[in-house]
C-alpha positions as CSV (number, residue, x, y, z in Angstrom):
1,X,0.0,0.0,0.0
2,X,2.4,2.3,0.9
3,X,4.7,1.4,-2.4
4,X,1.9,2.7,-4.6
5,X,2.7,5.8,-3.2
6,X,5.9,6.4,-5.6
7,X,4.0,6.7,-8.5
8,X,2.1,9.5,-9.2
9,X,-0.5,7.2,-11.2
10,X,-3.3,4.8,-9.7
11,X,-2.5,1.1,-8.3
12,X,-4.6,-1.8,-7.9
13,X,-3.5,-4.4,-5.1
14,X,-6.0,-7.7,-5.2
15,X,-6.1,-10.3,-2.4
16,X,-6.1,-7.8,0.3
17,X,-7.0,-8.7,3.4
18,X,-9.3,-6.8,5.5
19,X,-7.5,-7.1,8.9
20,X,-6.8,-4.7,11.6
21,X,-3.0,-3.4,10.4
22,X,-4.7,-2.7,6.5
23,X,-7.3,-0.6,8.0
24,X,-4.7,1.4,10.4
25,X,-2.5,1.7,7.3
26,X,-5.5,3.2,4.8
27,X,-6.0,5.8,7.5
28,X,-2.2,6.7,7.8
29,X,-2.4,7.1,3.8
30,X,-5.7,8.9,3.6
31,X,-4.4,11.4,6.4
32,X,-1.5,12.4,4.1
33,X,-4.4,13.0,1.0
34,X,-4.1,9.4,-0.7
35,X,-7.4,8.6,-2.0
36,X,-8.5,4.6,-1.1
37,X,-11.7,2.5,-2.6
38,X,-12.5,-0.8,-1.6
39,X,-13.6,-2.9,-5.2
40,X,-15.4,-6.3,-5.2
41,X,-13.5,-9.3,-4.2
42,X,-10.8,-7.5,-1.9
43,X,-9.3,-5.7,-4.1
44,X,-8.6,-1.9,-4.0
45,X,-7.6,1.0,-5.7
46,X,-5.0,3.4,-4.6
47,X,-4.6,7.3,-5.9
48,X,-1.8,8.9,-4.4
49,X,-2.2,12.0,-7.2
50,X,-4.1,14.0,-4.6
51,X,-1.3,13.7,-1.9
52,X,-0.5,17.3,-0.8
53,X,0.5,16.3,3.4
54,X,4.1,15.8,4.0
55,X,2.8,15.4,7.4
56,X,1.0,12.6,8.6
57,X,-2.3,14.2,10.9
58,X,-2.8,10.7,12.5
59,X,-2.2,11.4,16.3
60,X,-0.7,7.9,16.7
61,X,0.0,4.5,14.7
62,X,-1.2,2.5,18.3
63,X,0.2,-1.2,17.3
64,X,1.3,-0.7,13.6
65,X,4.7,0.1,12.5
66,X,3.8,1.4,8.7
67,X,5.0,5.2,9.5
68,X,8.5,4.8,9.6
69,X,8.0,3.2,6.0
70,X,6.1,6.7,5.1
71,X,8.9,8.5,5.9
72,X,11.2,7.7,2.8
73,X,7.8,8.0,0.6
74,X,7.3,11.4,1.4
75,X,10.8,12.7,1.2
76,X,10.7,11.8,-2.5
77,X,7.5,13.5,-3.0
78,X,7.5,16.7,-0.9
79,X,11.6,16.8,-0.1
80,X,10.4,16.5,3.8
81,X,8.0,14.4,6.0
82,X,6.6,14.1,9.3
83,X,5.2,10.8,10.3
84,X,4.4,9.6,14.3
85,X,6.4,7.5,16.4
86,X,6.5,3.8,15.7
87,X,4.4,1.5,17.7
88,X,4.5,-2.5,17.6
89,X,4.0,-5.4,19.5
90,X,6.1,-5.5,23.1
91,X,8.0,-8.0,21.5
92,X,11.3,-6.6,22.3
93,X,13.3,-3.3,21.9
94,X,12.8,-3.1,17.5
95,X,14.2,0.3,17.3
96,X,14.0,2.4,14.3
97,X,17.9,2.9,13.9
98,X,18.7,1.1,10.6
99,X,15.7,3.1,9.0
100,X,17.4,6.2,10.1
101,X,20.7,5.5,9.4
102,X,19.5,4.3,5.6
103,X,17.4,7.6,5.4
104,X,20.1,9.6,6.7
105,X,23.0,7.9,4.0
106,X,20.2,8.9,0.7
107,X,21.0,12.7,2.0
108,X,18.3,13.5,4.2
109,X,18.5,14.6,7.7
110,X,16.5,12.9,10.4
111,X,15.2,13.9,14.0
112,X,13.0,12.7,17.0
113,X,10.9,15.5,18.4
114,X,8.2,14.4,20.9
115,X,6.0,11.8,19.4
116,X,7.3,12.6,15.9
117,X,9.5,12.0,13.3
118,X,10.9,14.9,11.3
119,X,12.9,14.1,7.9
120,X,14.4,17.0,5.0
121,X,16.5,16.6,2.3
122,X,17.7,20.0,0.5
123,X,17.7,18.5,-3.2
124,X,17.7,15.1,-3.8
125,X,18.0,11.6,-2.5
126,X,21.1,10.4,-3.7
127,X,21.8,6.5,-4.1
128,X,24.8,5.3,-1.7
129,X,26.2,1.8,-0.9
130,X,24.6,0.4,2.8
131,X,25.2,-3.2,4.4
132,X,22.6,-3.3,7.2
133,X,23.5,-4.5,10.4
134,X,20.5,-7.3,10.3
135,X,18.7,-8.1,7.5
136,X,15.8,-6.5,8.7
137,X,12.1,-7.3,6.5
138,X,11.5,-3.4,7.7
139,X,14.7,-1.8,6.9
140,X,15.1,-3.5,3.5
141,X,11.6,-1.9,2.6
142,X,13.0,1.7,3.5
143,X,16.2,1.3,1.4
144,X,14.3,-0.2,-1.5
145,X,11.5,2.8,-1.2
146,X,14.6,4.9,-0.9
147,X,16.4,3.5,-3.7
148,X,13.9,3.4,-6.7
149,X,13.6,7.2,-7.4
150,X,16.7,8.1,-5.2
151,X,19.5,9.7,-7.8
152,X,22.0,6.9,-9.1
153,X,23.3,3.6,-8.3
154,X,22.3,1.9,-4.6
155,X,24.1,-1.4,-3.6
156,X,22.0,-2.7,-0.1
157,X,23.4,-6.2,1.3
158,X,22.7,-7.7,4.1
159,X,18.6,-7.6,3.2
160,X,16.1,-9.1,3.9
161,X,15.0,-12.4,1.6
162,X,11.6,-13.3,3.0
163,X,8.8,-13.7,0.7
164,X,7.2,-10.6,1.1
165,X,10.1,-8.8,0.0
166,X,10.7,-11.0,-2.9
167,X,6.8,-9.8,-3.9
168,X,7.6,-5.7,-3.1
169,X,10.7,-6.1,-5.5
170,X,8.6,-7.9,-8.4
171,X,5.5,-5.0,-7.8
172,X,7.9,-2.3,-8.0
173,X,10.2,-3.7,-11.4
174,X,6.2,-3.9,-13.2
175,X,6.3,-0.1,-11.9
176,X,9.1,0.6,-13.6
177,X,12.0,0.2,-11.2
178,X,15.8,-1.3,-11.8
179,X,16.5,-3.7,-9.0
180,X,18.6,-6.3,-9.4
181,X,18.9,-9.1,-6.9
182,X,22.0,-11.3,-6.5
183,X,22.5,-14.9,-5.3
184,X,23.3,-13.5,-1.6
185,X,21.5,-11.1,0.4
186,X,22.6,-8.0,-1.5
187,X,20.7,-5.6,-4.5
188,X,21.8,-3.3,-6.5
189,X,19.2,-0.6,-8.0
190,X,19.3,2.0,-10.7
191,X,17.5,4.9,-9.6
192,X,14.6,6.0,-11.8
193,X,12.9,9.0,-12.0
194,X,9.1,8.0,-12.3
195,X,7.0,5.6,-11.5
196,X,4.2,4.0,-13.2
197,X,1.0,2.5,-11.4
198,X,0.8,-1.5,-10.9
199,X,-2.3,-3.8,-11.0
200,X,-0.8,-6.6,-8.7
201,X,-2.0,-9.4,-6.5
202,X,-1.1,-9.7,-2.5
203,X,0.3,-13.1,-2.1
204,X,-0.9,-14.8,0.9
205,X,0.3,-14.7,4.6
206,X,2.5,-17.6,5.2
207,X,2.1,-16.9,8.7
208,X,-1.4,-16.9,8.9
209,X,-1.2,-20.4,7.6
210,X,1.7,-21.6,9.5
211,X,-0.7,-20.6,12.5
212,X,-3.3,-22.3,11.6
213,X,-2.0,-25.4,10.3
214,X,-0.3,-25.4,14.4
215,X,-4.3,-25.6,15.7
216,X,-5.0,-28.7,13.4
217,X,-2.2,-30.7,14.6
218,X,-2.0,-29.6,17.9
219,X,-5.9,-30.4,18.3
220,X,-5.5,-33.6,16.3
221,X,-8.0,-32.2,14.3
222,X,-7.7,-31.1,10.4
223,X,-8.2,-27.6,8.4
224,X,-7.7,-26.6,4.7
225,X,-6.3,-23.4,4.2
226,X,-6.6,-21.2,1.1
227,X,-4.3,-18.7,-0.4
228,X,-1.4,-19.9,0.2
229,X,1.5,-22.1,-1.6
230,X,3.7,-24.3,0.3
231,X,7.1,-23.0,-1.3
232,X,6.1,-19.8,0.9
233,X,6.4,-21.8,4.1
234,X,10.2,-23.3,3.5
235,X,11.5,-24.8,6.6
236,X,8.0,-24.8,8.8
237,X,6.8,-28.0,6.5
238,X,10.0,-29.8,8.0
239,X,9.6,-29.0,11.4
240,X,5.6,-29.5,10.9
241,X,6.0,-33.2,9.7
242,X,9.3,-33.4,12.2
243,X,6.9,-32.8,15.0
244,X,3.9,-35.0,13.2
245,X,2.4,-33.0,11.6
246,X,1.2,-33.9,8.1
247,X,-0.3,-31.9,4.6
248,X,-1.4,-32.4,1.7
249,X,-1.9,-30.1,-1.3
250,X,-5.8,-30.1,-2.5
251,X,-5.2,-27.8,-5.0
252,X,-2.7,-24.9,-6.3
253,X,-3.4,-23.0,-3.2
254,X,-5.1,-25.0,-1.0
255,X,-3.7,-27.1,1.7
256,X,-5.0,-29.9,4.3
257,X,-3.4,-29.8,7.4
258,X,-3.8,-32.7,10.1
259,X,-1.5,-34.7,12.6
260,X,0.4,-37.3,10.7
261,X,1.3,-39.4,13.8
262,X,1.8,-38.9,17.7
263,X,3.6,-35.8,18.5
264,X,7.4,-35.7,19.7
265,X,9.4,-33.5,20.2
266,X,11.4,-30.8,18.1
267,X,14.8,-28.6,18.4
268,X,13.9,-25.1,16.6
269,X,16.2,-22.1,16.5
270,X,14.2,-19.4,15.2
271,X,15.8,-16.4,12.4
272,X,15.3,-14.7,9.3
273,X,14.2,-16.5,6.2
274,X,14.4,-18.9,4.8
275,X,14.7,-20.1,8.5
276,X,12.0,-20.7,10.9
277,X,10.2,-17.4,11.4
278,X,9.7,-15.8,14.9
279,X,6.3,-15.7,14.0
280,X,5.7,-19.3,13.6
281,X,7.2,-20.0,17.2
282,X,4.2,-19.0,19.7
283,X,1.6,-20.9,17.5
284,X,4.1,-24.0,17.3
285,X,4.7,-23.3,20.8
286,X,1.1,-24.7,21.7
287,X,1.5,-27.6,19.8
288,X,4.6,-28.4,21.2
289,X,2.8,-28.6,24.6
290,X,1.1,-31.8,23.2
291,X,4.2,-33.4,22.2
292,X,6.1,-36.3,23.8
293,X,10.0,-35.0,25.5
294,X,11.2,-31.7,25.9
295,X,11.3,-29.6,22.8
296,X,13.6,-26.8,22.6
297,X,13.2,-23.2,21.1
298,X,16.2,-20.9,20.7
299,X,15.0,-17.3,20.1
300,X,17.0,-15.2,17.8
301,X,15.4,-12.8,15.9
302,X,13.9,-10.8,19.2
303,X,15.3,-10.6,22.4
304,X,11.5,-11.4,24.7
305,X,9.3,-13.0,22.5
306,X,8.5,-15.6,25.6
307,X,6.5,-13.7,27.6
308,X,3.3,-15.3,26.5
309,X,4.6,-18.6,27.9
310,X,3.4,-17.6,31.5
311,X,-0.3,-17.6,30.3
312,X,0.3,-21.0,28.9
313,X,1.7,-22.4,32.3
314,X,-1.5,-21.1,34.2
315,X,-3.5,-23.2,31.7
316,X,-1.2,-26.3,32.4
317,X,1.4,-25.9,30.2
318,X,5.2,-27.0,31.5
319,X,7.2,-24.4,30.3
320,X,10.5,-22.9,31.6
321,X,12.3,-19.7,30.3
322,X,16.3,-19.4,30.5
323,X,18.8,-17.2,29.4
324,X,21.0,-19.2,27.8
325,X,21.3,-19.7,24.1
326,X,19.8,-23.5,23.2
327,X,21.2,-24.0,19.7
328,X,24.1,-23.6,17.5
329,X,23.0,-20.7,15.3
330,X,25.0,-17.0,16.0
331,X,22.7,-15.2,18.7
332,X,22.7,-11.6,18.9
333,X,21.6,-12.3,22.5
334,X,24.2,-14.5,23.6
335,X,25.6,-13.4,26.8
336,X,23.1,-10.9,28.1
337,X,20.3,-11.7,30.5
338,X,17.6,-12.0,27.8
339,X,15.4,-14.8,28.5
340,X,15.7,-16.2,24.8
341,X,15.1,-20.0,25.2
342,X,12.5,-21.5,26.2
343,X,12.0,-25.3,27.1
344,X,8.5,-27.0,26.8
345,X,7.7,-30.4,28.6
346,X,4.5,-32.0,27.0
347,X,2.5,-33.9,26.6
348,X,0.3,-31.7,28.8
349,X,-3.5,-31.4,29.5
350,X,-4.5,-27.4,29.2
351,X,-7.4,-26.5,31.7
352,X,-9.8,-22.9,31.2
353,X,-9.3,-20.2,34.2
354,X,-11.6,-18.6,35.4
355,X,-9.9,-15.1,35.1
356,X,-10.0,-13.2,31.5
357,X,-6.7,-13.6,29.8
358,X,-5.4,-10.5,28.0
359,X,-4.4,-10.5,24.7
360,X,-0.7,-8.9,24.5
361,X,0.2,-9.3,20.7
362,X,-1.0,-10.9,17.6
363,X,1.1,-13.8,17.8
364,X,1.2,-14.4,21.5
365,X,-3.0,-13.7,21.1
366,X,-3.4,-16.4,18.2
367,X,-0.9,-18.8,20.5
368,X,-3.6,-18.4,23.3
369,X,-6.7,-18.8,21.1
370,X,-4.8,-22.1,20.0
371,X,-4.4,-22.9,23.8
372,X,-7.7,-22.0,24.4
373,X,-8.8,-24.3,21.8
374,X,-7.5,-27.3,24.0
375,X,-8.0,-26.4,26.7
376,X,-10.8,-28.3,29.0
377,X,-13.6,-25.4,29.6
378,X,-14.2,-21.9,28.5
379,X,-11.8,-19.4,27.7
380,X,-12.5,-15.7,27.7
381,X,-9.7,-13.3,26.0
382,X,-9.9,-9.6,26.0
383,X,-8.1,-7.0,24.0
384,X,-8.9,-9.8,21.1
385,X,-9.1,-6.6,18.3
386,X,-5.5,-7.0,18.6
387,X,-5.3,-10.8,16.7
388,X,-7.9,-9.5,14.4
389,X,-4.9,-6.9,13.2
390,X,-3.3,-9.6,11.5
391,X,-5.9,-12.8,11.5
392,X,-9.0,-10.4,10.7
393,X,-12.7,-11.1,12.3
394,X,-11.8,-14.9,13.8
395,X,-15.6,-15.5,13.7
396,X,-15.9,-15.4,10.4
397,X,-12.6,-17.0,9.6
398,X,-13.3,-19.7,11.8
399,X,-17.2,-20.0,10.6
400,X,-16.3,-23.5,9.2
401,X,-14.0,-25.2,12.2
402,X,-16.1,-26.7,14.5
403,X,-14.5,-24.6,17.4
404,X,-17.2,-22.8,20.1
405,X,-16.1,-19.3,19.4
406,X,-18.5,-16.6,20.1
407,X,-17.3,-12.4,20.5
408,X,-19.0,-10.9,23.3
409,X,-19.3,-7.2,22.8
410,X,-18.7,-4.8,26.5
């Protein structure tokens, strides 16, 4: 959404999902003058010709992290921008710094004043040579936004390879851009100095999937998912048929997830694709409790992703949190006090509480839905708007699972 805005000329993006982070990000892009209309079948239509705000009015992003992306957008349109602070899931530190350092290297100067960010360059963006620190999904956006209309030749490495960005790259070459992507994690781009519009299709959310495909096995039950292609999921297949997990492909985006055989127990070490993603690890997590042994997860993307795990122990999970690394990959983490591994003792049986059970993040929330799932009695979770910012409404996704799901409104 916020890629159309380099062109001057209308985009259509199909397959959009109407969750909670799309609908956050339409106002973002409306505040700044964008014009946005919802078409049949998900799709919509994007004019950013009427854009005349360099500063985005929306007081605050609450949970979504698009307005750092904004920044680099507007710099090439209005030669400064405004945009507020970053929000996020409390996941872990995620600081902004290798979006401002990037923004900083195209020419631009960059401050923090209050709840806002401030960026101005005096003529243009100029291309430059930048090897992130950690090939961040978020930071490879900015330098690629950057990039495309910045004046002359950019070399990035160290980026990000995941899907998603694999799909941004491909939308903005049919826009017109010269990006050139090299066996390792390093592009080179030929700055441009227009863009055209793009009619493109959203592929589907791995991780939605991934999530999903956890609540079949770990419930010994079985769900088709649709939208989404296996050769977006890479390593979770292995670990899904590792633990027992099993699939089968229905059609070309359709699959059938169930449990293969009785559960044991897995070794993951999470990081940046094509490993296992940080996102798959709390719905896994859940399944894991239903697993024979101890299973092992080595955190290493974010530094306290385990704080959901106390929730899970009050439902009768076995967990136990250290701060040692468990695995073999290089951990950003290793020798400070983060708790960053977690071990998990299953099979367990998961009892309801009584007590409400807050929703902290949209991982962590879909973990406990999973959890909930299992679990003997009734669950009740609050804050649940903030799953729905990346799963959308649950009752509606869920319409055809035989789970006893109902939203009470307060």
């Amino acid at each position: 959404m916020i890629a159309c805005l380099l062109s001057r000329e209308i985009s259509t993006l199909n397959n959009v999902p109407r969750i909670g982070d799309v609908e956050i990000t339409q106002k973002l892009l409306e505040s700044a003058g964008a014009r946005i209309s919802w078409n049949a079948h998900n799709s919509i239509t994007i004019d950013p010709a009427p854009l005349q705000e360099s500063k985005v009015a929306l007081p605050d992003s609450r949970t979504n992290r698009m307005p750092i992306l904004l920044l680099s957008v507007l710099l090439h349109r209005f030669g400064t921008a405004t945009v507020p602070t970053v929000g996020g899931d409390d996941i872990g530190k995620r600081n902004v710094d290798f979006h401002i350092d990037a923004i900083q290297k195209f020419g631009a100067d960059v401050k923090k004043e209050g709840n806002v960010y401030t960026a101005e360059v005096r003529n243009k963006l100029k291309g430059c040579h930048i090897t992130l620190p950690y090939p961040s999904v978020g930071a490879t956006e900015t330098c690629l936004f950057l990039a495309t209309l910045a004046e002359g030749t950019s070399v990035i490495k160290n980026i990000a390879i995941e899907p998603e960005i694999i799909a941004l790259i491909t939308m903005l070459r049919a826009m017109g851009a010269i990006i050139f992507l090299d066996s390792g994690r390093c592009i080179t781009v030929h700055g441009v100095q227009e863009l055209d519009g793009t009619n493109i299709y959203v592929i589907g959310d791995r991780i939605e999937a991934a999530s999903w495909a956890s609540l079949a096995c770990a419930s010994g039950g079985e769900i088709e998912v649709s939208g989404v292609k296996p050769d977006q999921l890479g390593n979770f297949l292995s670990y899904y048929n590792q633990v027992g997990g099993g699939y089968k492909l229905i059609d070309a985006d359709t699959i059938k997830f169930y449990r293969r055989h009785e559960l044991k127990h897995v070794i993951i070490e999470t990081d940046v694709y094509p490993g296992f993603s940080t996102d798959w690890q709390q719905p896994f997590s859940v399944l894991l409790t239903q697993a024979n042994g101890m299973s092992v997860i080595h955190e290493t993307v974010y530094e306290q992703r385990f704080g959901y795990l106390e929730v899970l122990n009050k439902l009768g999970a076995k967990t136990q949190v250290v701060k040692a690394c468990l695995g073999s990959l290089p951990c950003r983490y290793k020798g400070f006090d983060y708790e960053h591994g977690a071990l998990i003792y299953g099979p367990t049986t998961l009892k309801a509480i009584p007590e409400p059970i807050a929703v902290p993040d949209i991982r962590g929330g879909l973990a406990y839905l999973i959890a909930a799932a299992l679990a003997e009695g009734t669950t009740i979770l609050t804050v649940a708007e903030q799953i729905e910012r990346g799963y959308g409404d649950l009752i509606e996704k869920l319409k055809d699972v035989n789970l006893k799901i109902e939203k009470i409104r307060v």
